[in-house]
Phi, psi and omega in degrees: 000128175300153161212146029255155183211148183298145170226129155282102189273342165291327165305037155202021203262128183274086172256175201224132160285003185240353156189171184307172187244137192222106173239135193257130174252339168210169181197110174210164189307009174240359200198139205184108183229096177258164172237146180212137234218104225241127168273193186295171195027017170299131151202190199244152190291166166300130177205178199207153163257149164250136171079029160212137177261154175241113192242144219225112177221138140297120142265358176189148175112191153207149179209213200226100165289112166273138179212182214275147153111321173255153168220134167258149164275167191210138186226179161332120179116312209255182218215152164225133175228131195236094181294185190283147186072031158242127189268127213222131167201202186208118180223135204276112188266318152341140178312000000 
């Protein structure tokens, strides 16, 4: 993909029956913005980045931002921002 450019991000959404589906739409030493493409009841384990904060927006669905100690419910719209060493994950609870 050429940049800067219009991105649809559903035209690059990967899914797996065996585990979530993960497509990088940029990549640069400052920046990284990927999708990642969740079927029902998939979700990615608690984990934490060092030296990256994560930011997280629903483009279709609802699940759960798991994060340590907690679950938010999370539906279509909304957005998480998970700073760096805070441990964070997502699970699609939804159809």
């Amino acid at each position: 993909m050429t940049h800067p450019s219009i991105i649809q991000p559903a035209a690059h959404a990967v899914y797996a029956t065996e585990k979530m589906g993960k497509a990088t739409i940029f990549e640069s030493p400052r920046l990284l913005v990927g999708l990642n493409a969740f079927g029902p009841g998939q979700e990615h384990a608690l984990h934490a980045h060092k030296g990256q904060d994560k930011v997280y927006h629903v483009l279709e669905g609802e699940g759960l931002f798991l994060l340590d100690g907690r679950e938010l419910a999370m539906k279509t719209g909304d957005l998480l921002v998970a700073p760096e060493g805070v441990a964070h994950g997502v699970r699609n609870t939804g159809a």
